[in-house]
C-alpha positions in Angstrom: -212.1 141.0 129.2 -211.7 142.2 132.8 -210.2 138.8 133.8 -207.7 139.0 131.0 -206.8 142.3 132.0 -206.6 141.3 135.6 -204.1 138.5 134.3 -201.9 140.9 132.2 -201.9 142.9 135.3 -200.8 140.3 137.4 -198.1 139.2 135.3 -196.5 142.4 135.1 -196.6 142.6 139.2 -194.9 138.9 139.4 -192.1 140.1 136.0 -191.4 143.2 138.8 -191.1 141.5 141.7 -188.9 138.8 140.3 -186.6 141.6 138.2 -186.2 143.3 141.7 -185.3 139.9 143.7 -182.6 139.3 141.3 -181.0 142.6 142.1 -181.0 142.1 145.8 -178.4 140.6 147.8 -178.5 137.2 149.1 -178.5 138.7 152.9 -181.0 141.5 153.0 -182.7 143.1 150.1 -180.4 146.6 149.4 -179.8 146.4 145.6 -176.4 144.8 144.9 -174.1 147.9 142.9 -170.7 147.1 141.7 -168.6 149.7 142.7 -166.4 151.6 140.1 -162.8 150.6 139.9 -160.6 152.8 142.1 -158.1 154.7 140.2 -154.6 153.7 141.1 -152.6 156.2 143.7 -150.3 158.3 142.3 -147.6 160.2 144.4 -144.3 160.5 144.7 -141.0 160.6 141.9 -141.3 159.3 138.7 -137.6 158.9 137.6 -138.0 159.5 132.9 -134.3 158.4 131.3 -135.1 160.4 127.7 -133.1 161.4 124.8 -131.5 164.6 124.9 -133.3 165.7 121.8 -136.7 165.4 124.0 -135.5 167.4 126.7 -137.5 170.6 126.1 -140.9 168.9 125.4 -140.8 166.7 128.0 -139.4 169.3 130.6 -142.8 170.8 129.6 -144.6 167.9 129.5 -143.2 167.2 133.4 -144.2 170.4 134.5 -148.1 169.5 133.0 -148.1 166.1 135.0 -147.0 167.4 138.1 -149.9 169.7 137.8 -152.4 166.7 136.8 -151.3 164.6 139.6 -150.7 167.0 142.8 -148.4 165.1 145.3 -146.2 163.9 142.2 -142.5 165.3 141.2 -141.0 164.4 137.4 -137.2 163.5 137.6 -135.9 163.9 134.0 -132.4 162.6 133.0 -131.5 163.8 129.8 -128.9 162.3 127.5 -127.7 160.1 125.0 -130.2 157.4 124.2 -127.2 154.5 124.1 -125.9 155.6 126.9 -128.9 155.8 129.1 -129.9 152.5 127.6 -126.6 151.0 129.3 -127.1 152.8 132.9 -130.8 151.1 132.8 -129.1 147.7 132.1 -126.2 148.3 134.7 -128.9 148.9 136.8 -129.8 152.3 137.5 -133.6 153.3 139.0 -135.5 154.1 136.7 -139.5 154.1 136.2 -139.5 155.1 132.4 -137.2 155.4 129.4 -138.0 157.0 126.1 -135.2 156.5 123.6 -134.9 158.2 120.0 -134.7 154.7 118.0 -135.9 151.2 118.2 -131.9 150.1 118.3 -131.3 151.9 121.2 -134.6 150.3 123.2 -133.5 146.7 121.8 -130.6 147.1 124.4 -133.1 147.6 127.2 -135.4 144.8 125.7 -132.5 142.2 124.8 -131.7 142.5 129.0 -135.8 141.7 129.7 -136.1 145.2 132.0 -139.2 147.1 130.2 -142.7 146.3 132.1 -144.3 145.9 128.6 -143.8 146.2 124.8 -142.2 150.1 123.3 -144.4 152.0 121.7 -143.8 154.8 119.3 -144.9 158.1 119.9 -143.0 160.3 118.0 -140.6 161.1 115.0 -138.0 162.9 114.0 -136.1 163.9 111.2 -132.8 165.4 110.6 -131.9 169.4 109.4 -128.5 170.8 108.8 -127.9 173.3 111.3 -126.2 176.5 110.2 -125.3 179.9 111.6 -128.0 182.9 111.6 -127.8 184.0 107.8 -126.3 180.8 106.9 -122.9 182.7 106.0 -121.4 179.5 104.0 -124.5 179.3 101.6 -125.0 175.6 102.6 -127.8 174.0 100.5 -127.5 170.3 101.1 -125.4 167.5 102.0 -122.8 168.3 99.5 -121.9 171.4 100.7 -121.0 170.1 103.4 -117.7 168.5 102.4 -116.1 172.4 102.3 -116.6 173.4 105.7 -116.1 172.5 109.5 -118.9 169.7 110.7 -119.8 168.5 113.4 -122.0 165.0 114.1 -123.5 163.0 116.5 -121.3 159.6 117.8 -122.3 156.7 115.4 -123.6 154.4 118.3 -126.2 157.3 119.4 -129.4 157.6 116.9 -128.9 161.1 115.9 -125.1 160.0 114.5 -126.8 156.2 113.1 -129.6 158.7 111.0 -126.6 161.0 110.2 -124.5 157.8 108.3 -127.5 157.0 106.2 -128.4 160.4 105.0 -124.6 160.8 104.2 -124.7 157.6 102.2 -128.0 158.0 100.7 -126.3 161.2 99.1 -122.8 159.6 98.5 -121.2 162.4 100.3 -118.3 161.0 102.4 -117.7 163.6 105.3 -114.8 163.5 107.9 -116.2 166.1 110.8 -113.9 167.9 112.8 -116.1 166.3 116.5 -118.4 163.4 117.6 -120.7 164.5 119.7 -122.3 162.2 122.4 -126.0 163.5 122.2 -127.5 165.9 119.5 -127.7 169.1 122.1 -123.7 168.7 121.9 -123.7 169.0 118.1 -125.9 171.4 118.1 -123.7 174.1 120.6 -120.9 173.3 118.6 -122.5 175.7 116.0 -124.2 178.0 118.3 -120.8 179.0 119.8 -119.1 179.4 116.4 -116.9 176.2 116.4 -118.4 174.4 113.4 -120.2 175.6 110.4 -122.4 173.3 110.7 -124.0 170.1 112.1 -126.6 167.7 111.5 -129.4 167.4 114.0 -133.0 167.4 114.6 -135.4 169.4 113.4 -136.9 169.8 116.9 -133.5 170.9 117.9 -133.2 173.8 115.7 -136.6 174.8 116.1 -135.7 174.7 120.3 -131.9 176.2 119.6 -131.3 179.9 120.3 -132.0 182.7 118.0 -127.9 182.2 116.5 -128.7 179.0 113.7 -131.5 178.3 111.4 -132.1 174.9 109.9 -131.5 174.2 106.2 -133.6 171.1 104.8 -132.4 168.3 102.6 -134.0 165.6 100.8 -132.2 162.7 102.1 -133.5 163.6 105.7 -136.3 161.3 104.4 -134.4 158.0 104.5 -133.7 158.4 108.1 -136.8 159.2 110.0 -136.6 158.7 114.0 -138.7 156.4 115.7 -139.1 157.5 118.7 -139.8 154.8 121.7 -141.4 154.4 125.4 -141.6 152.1 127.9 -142.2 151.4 131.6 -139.3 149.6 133.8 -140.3 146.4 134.6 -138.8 147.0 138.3 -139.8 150.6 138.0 -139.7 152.1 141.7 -142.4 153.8 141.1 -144.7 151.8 138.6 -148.1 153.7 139.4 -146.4 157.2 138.4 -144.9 155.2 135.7 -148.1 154.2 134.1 -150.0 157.7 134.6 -147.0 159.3 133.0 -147.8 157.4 130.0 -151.2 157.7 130.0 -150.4 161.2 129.9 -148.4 161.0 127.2 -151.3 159.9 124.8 -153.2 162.2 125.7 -154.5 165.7 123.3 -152.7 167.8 125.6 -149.0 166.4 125.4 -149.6 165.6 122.0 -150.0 169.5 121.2 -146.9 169.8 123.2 -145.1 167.2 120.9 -146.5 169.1 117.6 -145.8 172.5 118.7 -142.0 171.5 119.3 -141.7 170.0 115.6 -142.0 166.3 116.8 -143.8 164.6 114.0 -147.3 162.2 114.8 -146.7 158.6 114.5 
């Protein structure tokens, strides 16, 4: 019994001492440990080309990086998403662009200049803005054929959603402007120069305490897919790639819901 024990014992001493020599290093004996990947250095300005209709949110959501990566400033350039896509392809610096539509992204991808596929991260859907009150009773698309309108431009997404909710309700509409982003549209009712307009949702909700948003079925056939990518010669590709990671996270994602952006 005692030399079985004894062998037992013996065995577990050699198991040890083997387990330990094959976690030592070939030159001395410390145990080998494979040090945790550094996190990538992030510093300096991240330049963001993003729809007009994000620039609240994302002014926000700037302000919230900057604070998660000290040493770091957000440069925001807020417009049109076909426009911006054609200063990225003319070749303007930038390390991020987030456009309203896949259409207006295709003219970044076509050229081969995002560092990696688009995702979505948002939606959007359209609302008729109206004054305070809504003083010309506007219920629908229909009503919208007996008073001043303004729209977005066609080539922008905001105008693109606005021509298939028109058609989807076989209303054809001749507004009095063409706006080139949906802030434009928008102000056009907020200084009293149209009745109404058709925007975003998340642009009413933002807009000053002078218009209210009035709902409308069709709104449904025209939801915005809202995409991101990196620059594949983004100055800044480090910043580029925290910015979004940041924008996946729980905290900008509050920041996207609270502003009336809908979850993809």
């Amino acid at each position: 019994m005692r030399s079985a024990r004894r062998l037992l014992a013996a065995s577990a001493v050699l198991a040890l001492a083997v387990g330990l020599t094959a976690c030592t290093s070939s030159g001395g004996g410390s145990a080998s440990v494979n040090p945790a990947p550094s996190r990538p250095e992030v510093k300096g300005t991240v330049t963001v080309f993003a729809a007009a209709s994000l620039k609240e949110s994302f002014t926000e959501l700037g302000k919230r990086f900057e604070t998660a990566y000290p040493g770091t400033s957000i440069t925001f350039n807020f417009g049109g998403s076909s426009a911006l896509a054609q200063n990225i392809v003319s070749g303007a610096p930038v390390d991020v662009f987030a456009a309203a539509s896949p259409a207006t992204m295709k003219t970044v991808t076509d050229a081969k200049l995002t560092g990696g596929d688009p995702t979505v991260f948002a939606r959007n859907t359209l609302e008729i803005a109206v004054a305070k009150g809504n003083p010309k009773n506007i219920a629908g698309l229909k009503d919208l054929k007996g008073v001043k309108t303004a729209l977005c431009a066609k080539e922008v997404p905001c105008g693109a959603a606005a021509v298939t909710t028109l058609q989807a309700a076989g209303v054809e509409l001749t507004p009095v402007t063409y706006e080139q982003d949906v802030k434009g549209a928008l102000t056009k009712v907020e200084l009293g120069e149209v009745d109404a307009s058709l925007v975003y949702q998340t642009d009413v909700k933002a807009g000053s305490g002078k218009i209210e948003g009035v709902n409308f079925p069709e709104a449904a056939k025209a939801v915005n897919d809202y995409q991101i990518a990196p620059l594949a010669k983004a100055p800044n590709a480090n910043g580029a790639a925290a910015f979004l990671g940041y924008l996946s996270s729980a905290d900008a994602r509050r920041v996207l819901t609270d502003a009336g952006f809908q979850a993809p």
